[in-house]
Each structure stands twice: as C-alpha cells, then as structure tokens.
N, C-alpha and C positions, 0 to 999 in steps of 0.2 A: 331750912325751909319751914314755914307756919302752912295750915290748912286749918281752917277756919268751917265749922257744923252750924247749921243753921240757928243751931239755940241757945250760941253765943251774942246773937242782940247785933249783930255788925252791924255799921253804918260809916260812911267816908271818914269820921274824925278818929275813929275806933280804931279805925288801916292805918294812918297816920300815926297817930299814939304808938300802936305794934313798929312801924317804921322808927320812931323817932328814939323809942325802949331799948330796941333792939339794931342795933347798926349793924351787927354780925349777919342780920337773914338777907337773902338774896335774893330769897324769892315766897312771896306769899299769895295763896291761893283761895280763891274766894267764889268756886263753881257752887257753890249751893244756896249763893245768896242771892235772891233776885233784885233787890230793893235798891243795889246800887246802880249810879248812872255814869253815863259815857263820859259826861262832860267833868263828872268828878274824881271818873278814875284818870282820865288825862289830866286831869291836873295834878296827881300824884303823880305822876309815871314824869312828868314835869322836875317836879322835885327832887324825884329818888329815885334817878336813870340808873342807879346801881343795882334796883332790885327790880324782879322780874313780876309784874302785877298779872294775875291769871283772874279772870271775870267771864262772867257772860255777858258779851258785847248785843245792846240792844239791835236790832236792823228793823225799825219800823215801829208797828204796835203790837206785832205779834210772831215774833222771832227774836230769837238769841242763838249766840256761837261764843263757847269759847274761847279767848281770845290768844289761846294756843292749839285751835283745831287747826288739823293738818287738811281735812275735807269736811265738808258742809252741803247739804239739799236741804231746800223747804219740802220735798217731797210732795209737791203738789200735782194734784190728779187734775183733769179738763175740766172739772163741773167746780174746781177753787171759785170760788167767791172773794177770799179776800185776798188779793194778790197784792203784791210788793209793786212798787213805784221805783223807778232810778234814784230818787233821793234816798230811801231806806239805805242802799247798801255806802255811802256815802262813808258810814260805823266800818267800814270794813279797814279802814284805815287804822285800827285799833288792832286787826288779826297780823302777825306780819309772816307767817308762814303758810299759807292754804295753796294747795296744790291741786284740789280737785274742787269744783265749785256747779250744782247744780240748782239753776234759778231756773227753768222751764213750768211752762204753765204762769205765768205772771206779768205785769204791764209794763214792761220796760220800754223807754225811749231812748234811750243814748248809752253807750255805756263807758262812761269817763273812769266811775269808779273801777276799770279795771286796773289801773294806775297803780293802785295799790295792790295787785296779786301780778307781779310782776313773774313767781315761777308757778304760774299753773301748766300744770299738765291736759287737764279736764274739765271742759269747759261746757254744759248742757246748758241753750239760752233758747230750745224749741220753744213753739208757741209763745211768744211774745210775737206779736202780731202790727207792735207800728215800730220796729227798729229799721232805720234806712241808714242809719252809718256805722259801720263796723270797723273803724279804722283803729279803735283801741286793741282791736283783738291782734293787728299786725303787728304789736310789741310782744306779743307773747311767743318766743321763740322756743320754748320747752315744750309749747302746745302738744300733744299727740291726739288725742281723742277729741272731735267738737261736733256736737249735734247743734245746729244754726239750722233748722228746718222750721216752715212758716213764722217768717218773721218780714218780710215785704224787701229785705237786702234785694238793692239791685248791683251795687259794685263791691264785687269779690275781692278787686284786688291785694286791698291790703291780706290775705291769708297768703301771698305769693311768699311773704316773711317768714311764716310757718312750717318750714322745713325740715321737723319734725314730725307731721301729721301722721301718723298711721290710719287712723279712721275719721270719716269724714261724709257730715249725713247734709245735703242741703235741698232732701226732697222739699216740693212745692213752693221751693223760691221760682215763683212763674216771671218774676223780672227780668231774672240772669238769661245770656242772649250768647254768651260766651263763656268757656271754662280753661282757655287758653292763660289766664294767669295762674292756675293750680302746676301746668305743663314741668315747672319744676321741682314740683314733691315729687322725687322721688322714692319717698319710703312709702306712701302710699299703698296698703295692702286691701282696703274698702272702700269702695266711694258709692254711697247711694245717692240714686235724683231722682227718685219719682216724682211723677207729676211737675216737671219743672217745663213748665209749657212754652218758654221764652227757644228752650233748646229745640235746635235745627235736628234729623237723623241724622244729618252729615255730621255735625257737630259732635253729637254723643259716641259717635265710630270714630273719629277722631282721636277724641280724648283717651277712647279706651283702648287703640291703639299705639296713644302714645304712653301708656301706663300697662304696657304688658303682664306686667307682675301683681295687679290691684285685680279685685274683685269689684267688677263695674255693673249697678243696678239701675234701670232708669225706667221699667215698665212693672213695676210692682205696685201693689192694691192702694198702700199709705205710706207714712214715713218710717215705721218701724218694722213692716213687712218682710215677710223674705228673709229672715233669720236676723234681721240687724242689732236683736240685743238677745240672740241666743248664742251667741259665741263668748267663750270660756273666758275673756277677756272682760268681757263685758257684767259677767257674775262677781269677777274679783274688785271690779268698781264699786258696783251696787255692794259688797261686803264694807269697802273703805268708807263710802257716805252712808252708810247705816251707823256706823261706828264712830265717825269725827276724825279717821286717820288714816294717812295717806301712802302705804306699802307699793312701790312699782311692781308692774305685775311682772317684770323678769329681773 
C-alpha cells in the first residue's frame, strides 16, 4: 500500500508512474490531495483494476467523499444556500461501498444516482422539495432508516420493497392519500406523519392498527418532533456520518 502527503507534488501522471514502478501495490491512497479529478482517476481505475485507487471523489463544486467512505452528509442546515443538484451526485459512481447517505436540505429532482449505492441502509433526502418520483429508493432493499419528509412524493409505493425499514419519517408529504402500501413492513418500529394532510383519521387508525408493534406519530409540531432524532439509534448515525463509516448499530 502507498499513501501519498500533500507535499509530494501529486498529480494523475505521478499515480501512474507509482502504478507503473510498482506492480506489487494494490492499493494507493490519495485523501489529501485535492487537485486530482474524477475523470482522471477513472481512467486509472480503467487501467489498473488490480489496484485499489482511494481519492476524494468530487460531488459538485463544493463536496468531496472519499472514494472508500462507508457514510457521507453534506450536513446541510435550512438556511444552505448552496445546495447540490441530482447531477452532482452522478460522482457517486466512483464510491462503491456507502451505506449510509445524508443529502437533506438540497435541490434534488430525481434520484437515478441511487443506482450506484445499491447497499444503503440510511437514507436522509428531507427537504428536497421538487422530488415526485421515488421509484429508485424501491431497490434499496437493506434500507432500514429513511427520512423522505417535504419533498412533494405523492406515490409511496415503490418503499413496499423496503422490507427492512425500521424507521420511517414522511411528515408533510400532504400528497400521500394512502399508506396502505407500507401494510407490509413489518419490522417497522417508527413511523412519523405529521402534517401529511392528504391522510384521512380513518386512514392513520388504520395503519397504526395494522402496525401494532410501531410507534405511530401523525399530530406532532414538525417533522422531527416528538423525539424523532432523540433515540439512541439515531445518535450512533449521526456518530457514523460525522466520521465517513458505517458501524450497524446492533
């Protein structure tokens, strides 16, 4: 294994070279250099499928991950100014291990690029505000965790796939009219809905009757009210995307 200090001078042909000198390394590391790019470490990783290239993968103009983090947030608060677009995470195609992924607070339209986090656990995509199709999130069968609060979803269904869910936040989706495709998570131990105006009383007695074992919220203040990220659960997340890695929490 090489690891490469800033004040070796690196730059794409310099990896190369190191590649080319050395056939024995398998894996060279390169987290402290920012100057390289996407398009030129794929074309190494092209080359020299034998060796493991570790970068900071650009996402945008103002984000990087390395391209061996196990979890990832831009950590962005409500008053972000400069949010990520669906194209930015397009790079994510360069991570192939992330398991926990918090993009909340940012302008997302579509999310194709989930394609490429095939085993996320952890999925925060609140506030994003014009997503109407959710249908990549139905491939995410490891899913446990997913706050999808104000974001304009009016068809749930694809989550019916996510039979994994433990927690599951979709306050102030006011589209959703029905929660009858959730009816087979059964692992479900949380569900908040506040403010989801689309839902009938009958509807929310319903649901919470067919989930006996879930803690069912649907008349609290906002979306994270009501203890939604004060459980123990929820601190060993926030420890994992602080960090870039992804510990299950049992």
């Amino acid at each position: 294994e090489v690891s490469l200090n800033p004040a070796s001078g690196i730059n794409a042909d310099t990896v190369e070279a190191i590649a080319v000198l050395c056939p024995q390394v398998k894996k060279i590391t390169l987290t402290k250099h920012l100057n390289l790019k996407n398009e030129q470490m794929a074309e190494l990783m092209g080359k020299y499928p034998e060796i493991e290239f570790v970068w900071m993968v650009r996402l945008g103009r103002y984000h990087r991950i390395a391209s061996d983090a196990t979890a990832y947030s831009t950590f962005h608060e409500p008053s972000e100014t400069e949010r990520m677009v669906s194209e930015d995470l397009e790079a994510l195609r360069y991570v192939r291990g992330l398991k926990a992924l918090d993009l909340g607070h940012n302008s997302l339209t579509d999310l194709n690029f989930l394609k490429y986090c095939p085993d996320l656990e952890l999925l925060i995509l609140g506030e994003n505000r014009d997503i109407n199709d959710i249908t990549p999130i139905g491939n995410l069968v490891h899913l446990q965790y997913l706050e999808l609060f104000t974001t304009g979803t009016e068809d749930i269904s694809p989550l019916a796939n996510c039979r994994e869910l433990i927690d599951l936040n979709l306050c102030y989706e006011k589209k959703v009219t029905d929660l009858s495709a959730l009816d087979g998570l059964d692992k479900l131990e949380r569900f908040w809905g506040n403010h989801m105006d689309g839902l009938s009383e009958e509807e929310k007695a319903r649901f919470a009757a067919a989930h006996p074992g879930c803690e069912c919220v649907f008349n609290g203040q906002h979306a994270t009210s009501e203890g939604w990220r004060e459980h123990e659960r929820y601190d060993h997340y926030r420890w994992c995307l602080r960090n870039s890695k992804w510990i299950p929490y049992d």
